[in-house]
C-alpha positions in Angstrom: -52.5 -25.5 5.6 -48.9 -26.5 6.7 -47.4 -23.8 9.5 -44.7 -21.6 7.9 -41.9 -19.7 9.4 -38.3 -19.2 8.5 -35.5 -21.3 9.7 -33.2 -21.8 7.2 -30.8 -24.7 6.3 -29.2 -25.8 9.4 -25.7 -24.7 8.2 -26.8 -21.3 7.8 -26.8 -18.9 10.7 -29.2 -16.2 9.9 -32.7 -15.9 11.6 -35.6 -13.7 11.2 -34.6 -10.3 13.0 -36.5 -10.9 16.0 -35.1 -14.5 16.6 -38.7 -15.6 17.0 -39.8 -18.8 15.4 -42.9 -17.9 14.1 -41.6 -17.3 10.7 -38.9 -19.5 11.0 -39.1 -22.5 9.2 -41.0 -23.3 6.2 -41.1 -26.5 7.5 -43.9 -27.9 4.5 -44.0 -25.7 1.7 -47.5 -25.2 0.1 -47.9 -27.6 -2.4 -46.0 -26.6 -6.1 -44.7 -23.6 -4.5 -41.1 -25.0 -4.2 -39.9 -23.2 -1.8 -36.3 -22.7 -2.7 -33.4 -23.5 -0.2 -31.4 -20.5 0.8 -27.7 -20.0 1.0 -27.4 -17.5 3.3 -23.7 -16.9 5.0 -23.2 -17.7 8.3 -21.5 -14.2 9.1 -25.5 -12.6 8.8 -23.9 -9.7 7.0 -26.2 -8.5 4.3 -23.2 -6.6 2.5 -21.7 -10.5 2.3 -24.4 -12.3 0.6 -23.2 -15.3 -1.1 -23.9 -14.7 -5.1 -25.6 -11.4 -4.0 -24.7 -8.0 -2.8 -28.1 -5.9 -1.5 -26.9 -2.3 -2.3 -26.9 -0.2 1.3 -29.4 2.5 -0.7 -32.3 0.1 0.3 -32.3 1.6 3.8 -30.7 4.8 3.5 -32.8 5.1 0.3 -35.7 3.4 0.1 -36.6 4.7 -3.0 -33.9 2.6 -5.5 -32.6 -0.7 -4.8 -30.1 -3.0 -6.6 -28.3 -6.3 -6.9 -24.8 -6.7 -8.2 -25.0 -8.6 -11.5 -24.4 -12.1 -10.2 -25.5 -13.8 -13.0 -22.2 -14.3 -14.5 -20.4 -15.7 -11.7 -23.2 -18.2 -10.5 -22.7 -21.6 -10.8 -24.9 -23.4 -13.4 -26.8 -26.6 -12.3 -26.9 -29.5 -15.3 -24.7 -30.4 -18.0 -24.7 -27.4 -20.4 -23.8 -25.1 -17.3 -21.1 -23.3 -20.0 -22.2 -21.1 -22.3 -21.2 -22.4 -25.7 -23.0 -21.0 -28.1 -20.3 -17.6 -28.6 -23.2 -15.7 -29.7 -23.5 -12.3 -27.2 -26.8 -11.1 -26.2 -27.6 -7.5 -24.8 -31.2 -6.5 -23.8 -33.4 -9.5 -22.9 -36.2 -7.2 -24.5 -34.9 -6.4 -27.5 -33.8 -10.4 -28.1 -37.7 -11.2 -27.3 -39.2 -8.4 -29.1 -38.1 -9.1 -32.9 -41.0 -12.1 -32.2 -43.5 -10.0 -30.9 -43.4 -6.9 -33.8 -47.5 -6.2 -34.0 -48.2 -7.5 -30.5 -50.7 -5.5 -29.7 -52.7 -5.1 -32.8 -52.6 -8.8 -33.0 -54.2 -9.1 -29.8 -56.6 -6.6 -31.0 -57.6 -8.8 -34.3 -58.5 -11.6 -31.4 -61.0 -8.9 -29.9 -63.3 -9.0 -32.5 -65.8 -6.7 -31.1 -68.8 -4.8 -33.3 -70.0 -2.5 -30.4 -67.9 0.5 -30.6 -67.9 0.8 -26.6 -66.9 -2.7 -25.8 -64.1 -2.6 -28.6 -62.5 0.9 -27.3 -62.8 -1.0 -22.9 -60.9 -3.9 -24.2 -57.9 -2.4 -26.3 -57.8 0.0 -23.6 -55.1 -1.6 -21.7 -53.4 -2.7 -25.2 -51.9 0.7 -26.0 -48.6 -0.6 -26.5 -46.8 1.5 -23.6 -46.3 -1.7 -21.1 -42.9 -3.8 -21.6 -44.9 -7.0 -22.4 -42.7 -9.0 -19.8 -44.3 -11.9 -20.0 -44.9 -12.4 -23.8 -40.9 -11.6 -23.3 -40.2 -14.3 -20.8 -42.5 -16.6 -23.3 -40.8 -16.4 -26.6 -37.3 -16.5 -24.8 -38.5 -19.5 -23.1 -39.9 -21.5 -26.4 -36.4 -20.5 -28.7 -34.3 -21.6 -25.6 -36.4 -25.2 -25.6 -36.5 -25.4 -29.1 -32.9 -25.0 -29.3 -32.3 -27.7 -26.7 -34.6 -30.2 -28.3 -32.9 -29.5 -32.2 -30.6 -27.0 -32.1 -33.0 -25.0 -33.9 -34.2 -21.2 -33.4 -37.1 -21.0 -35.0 -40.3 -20.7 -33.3 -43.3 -22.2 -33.9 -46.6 -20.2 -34.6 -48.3 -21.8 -32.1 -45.6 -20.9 -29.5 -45.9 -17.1 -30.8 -49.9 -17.3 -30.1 -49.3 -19.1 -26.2 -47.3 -15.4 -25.9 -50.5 -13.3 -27.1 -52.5 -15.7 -24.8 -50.3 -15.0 -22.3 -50.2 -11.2 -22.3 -54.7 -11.4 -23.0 -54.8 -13.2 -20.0 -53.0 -11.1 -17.5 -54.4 -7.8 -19.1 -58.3 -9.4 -18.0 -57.4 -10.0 -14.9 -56.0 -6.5 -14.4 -59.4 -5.5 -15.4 -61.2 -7.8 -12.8 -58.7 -6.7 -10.1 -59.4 -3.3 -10.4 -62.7 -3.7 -10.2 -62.4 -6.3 -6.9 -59.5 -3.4 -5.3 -61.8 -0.2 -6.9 -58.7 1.2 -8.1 -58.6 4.5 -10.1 -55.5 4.4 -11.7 -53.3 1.9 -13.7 -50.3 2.4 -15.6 -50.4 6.0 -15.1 -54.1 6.7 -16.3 -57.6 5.8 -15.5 -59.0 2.4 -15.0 -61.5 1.0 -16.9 -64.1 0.6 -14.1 -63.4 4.5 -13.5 -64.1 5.2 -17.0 -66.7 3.2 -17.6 -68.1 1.6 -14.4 -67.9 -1.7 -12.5 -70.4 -3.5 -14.7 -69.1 -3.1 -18.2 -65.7 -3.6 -16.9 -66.4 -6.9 -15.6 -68.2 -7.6 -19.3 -64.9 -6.3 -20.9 -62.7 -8.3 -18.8 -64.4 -11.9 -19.6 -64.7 -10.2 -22.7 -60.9 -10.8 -23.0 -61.4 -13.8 -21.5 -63.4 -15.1 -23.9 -61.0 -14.2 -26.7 -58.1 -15.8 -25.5 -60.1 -19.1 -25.1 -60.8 -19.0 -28.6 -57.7 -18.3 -29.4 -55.9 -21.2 -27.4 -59.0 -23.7 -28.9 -57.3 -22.6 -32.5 -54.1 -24.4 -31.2 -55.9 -27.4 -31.1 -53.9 -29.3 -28.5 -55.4 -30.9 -25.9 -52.5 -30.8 -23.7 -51.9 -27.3 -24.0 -55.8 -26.5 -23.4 -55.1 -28.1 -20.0 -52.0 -26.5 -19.3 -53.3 -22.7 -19.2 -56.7 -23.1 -18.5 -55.2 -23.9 -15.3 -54.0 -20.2 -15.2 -57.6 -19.0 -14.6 -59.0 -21.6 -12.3 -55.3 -20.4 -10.2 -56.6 -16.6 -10.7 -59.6 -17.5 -9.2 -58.4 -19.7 -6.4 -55.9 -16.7 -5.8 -58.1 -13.9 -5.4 -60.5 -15.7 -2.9 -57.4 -16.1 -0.8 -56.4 -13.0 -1.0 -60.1 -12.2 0.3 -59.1 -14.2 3.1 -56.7 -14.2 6.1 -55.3 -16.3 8.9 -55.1 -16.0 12.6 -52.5 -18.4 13.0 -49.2 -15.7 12.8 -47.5 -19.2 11.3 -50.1 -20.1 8.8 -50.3 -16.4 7.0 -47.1 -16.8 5.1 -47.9 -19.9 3.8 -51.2 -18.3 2.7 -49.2 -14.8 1.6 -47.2 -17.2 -1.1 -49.5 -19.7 -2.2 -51.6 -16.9 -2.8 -48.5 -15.1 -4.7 -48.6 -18.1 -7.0 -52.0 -18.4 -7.9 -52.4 -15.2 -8.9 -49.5 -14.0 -10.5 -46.6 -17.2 -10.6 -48.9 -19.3 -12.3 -49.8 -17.3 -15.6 -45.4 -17.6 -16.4 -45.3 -21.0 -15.5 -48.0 -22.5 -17.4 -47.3 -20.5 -20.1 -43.4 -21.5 -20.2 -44.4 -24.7 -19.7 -47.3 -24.6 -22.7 -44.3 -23.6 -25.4 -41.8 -26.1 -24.1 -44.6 -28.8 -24.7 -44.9 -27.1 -28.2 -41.2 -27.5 -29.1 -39.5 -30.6 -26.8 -41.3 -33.9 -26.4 -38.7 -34.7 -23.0 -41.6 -33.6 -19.9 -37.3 -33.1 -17.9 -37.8 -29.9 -20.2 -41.4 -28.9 -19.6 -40.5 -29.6 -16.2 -37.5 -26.8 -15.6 -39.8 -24.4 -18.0 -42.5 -24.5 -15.4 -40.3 -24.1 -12.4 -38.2 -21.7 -14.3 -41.7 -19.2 -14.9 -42.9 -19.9 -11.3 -39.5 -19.0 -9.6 -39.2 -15.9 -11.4 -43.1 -14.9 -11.0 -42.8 -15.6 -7.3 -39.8 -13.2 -7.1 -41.7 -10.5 -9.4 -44.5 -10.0 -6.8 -42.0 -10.2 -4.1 -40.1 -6.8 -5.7 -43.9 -5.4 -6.3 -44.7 -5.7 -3.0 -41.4 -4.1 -1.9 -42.0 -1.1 -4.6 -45.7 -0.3 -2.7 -43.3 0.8 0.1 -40.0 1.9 -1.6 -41.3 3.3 -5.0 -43.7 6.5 -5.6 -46.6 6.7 -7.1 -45.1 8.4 -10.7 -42.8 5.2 -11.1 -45.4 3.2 -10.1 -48.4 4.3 -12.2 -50.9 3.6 -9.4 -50.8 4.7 -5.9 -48.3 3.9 -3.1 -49.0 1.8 0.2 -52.2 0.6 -1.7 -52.1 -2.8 -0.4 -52.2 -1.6 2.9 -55.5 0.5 1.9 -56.7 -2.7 0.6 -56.1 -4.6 4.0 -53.7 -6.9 2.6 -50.4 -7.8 4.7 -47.5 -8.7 2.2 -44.5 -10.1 2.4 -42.6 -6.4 3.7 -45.3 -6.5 6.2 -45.2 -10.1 7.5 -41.1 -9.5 8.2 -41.6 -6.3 9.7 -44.6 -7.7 12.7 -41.6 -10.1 13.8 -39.8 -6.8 15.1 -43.1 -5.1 15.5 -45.8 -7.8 17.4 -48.3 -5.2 17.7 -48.8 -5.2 13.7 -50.3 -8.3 14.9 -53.3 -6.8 15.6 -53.7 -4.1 12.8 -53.2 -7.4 10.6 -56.4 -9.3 11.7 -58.9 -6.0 11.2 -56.9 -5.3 8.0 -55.4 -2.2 8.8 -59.7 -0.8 9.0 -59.1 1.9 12.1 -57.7 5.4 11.4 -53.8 5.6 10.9 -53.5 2.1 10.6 -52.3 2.0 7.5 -49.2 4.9 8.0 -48.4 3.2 11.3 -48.3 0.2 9.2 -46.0 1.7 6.2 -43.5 3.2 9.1 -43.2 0.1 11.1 -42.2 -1.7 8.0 -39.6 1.1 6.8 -38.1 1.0 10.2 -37.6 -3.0 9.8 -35.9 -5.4 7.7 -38.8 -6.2 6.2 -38.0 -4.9 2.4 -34.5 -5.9 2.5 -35.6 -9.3 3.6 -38.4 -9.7 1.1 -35.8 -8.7 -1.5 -33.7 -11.3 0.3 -36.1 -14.0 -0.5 -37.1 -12.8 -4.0 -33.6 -13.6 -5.0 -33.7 -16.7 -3.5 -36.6 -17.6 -6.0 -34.2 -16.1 -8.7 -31.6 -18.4 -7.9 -33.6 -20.9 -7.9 -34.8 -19.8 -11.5 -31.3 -19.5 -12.5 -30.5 -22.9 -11.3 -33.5 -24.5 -13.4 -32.5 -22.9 -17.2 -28.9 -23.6 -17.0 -29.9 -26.8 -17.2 -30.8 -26.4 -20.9 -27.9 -26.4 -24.0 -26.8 -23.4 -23.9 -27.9 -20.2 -26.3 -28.7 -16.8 -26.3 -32.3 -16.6 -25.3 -31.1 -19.2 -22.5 -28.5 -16.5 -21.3 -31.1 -14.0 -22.0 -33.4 -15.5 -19.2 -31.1 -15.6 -16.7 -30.0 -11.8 -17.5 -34.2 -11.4 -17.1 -33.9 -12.7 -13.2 -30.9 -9.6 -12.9 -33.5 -7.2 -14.2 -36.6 -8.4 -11.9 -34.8 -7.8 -9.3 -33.4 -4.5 -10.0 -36.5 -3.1 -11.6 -38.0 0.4 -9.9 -41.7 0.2 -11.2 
């Protein structure tokens, strides 16, 4: 694995806070990671960020963050970087939402279950009160290449079952992950393992598994087959690095992203990149879909990971700090042990000895490591940004930039 670190184009100015090269230059990005290529300012204010403005509440605050709605003032990449189409858009979720009326109990039709138990584990997590982001960020995506390819809106039913695909995949492994991190909450209530136990969980979770294959079979494209059943080998490959770690301090950020991909980037890429394949023959398109859904998945961890130190556990839905509990050094961490060294050590035993894990949390409150994590999740916005203005313009184009903003700013 290529040695990672952070120095920055050689126009720009800014270094890590501790000046030490260690995480300073991601000199070969893990491969399809595409690590984006910051514009930071040379003057190293954060309060001057070029397209973004970190609001000062992050440190005196650490509960809310924000970032100034850029979007607008951006400059597109491509040659529809003007909106044209005249039609206004408000709420991302409410544009993606009229295609997804019945979610839920559609997903629940594909659980066709005849033990009563097994039935009530699956639609457990299907109870409607999550904002089904990334059945959101699919639909969007498949009207925006649809209209590129034909100037037409409609989507195609296979599109709209790549969304329910979507969402049945990232539910089962939620269930597997709470069984792997023997977590007793999610979304504000019990787990299924705590309800019902390890065992039937895992059942349950291939269960859903199982459901969505069937369901992406009925598509009937070969291609697309390919496409996300990618997703799972990368949910796989992501959780056994995540049971991992390195001792080479330049090695573990590489591992700390390419993990980030494989276990949550990859499910939105593929999936954008499945419904553009559905509606454009041109692979340019399937192209910026997939970099458009891995950019923006990268940078949702990124805020996660910030929110298990800046958030509380009623936003949340599930405990605070819990990836330090679970030994895991994120991104918040891997900034703050350049100002901090000695994190060095509590990294390597995964933060196992007593008080580890709150001399961990206030070594990374005291740094820059959330402000610079939030740093770098924009960048992967920007990036995303820079990808989907490349399409003609329309609403649910505009929509997914506004979905970046929202990413960013989210507090749970």
């Amino acid at each position: 694995m290529a040695s990672l670190g952070w120095r920055w184009r050689r126009c720009c100015s800014w270094r890590a806070a501790s000046g030490c090269p260690r995480l300073g230059a991601l000199r070969n990005p893990p491969e399809g990671q595409g690590w984006p290529a910051p514009a930071r300012p040379a003057t190293g204010s954060w309060g001057q960020m070029l397209h973004f403005s970190l609001v000062r509440c992050l440190v005196s605050c650490p509960n809310r963050h924000s970032i100034s709605r850029f979007h607008h003032t951006t400059q597109a990449v491509g040659c529809y970087s003007e909106t044209q189409s005249g039609e206004k858009y408000t709420d991302p979720f409410k544009l993606g939402r009229r295609d997804l009326t019945d979610l839920y109990e559609d997903i629940k039709k594909e659980l066709l279950v005849s033990t009563t138990e097994l039935k009530e584990m699956c639609e457990y997590y299907f109870d409607g009160r999550g904002k089904a982001f990334r059945p959101i960020v699919v639909v969007l995506m498949a009207r925006a290449c649809n209209v590129h390819h034909n100037n037409c809106r409609d989507m195609q039913a296979s599109q709209r079952t790549i969304a329910l695909i979507a969402e049945m995949i990232h539910t089962a492994s939620l269930v597997h992950d709470d069984i792997i991190d023997d977590a007793s909450s999610r979304r504000g209530k019990d787990t299924v393992n705590q309800i019902w136990g390890e065992k039937k969980a895992v059942l349950a979770g291939d269960f859903i598994l199982s459901a969505a294959s069937v369901a992406l079979a009925r598509i009937g494209n070969t291609t697309i087959i390919s496409v996300l059943t990618q997703v799972i080998e990368d949910l796989v490959r992501g959780e056994f690095l995540q049971l991992g770690s390195k001792e080479n301090e330049n090695e573990r950020f590489a591992h700390y992203i390419e993990k980030t991909f494989k276990k949550t980037a990859s499910l939105l890429a593929n999936s954008c990149k499945a419904v553009s394949i559905l509606g454009c023959p041109d692979p340019v398109v399937h192209e910026i879909a997939y970099q458009y859904g891995k950019n923006v998945g990268i940078a949702f961890q990124l805020i996660d990971d910030v929110l298990d130190f800046t958030s509380c556990t009623d936003q949340l839905g599930k405990p605070t700090a819990s990836d330090l509990k679970l030994g895991l050094a994120t991104g918040p961490v891997l900034f703050a042990c350049e100002q901090f060294p000695e994190m060095n050590a509590m990294i390597m035993r995964r933060f196992s000895l007593p008080g580890d894990v709150e001399r961990a949390r206030q070594y990374v409150l005291q740094s820059e490591g959330v402000q610079q994590t939030t740093y770098l999740a924009q960048q992967y916005c920007h990036k995303a940004i820079r990808e989907i203005s490349k399409l003609r313009p329309s609403p649910e184009r505009d929509a997914l930039i506004q979905l970046t903003e929202i990413v960013l700013t989210r507090d749970k």
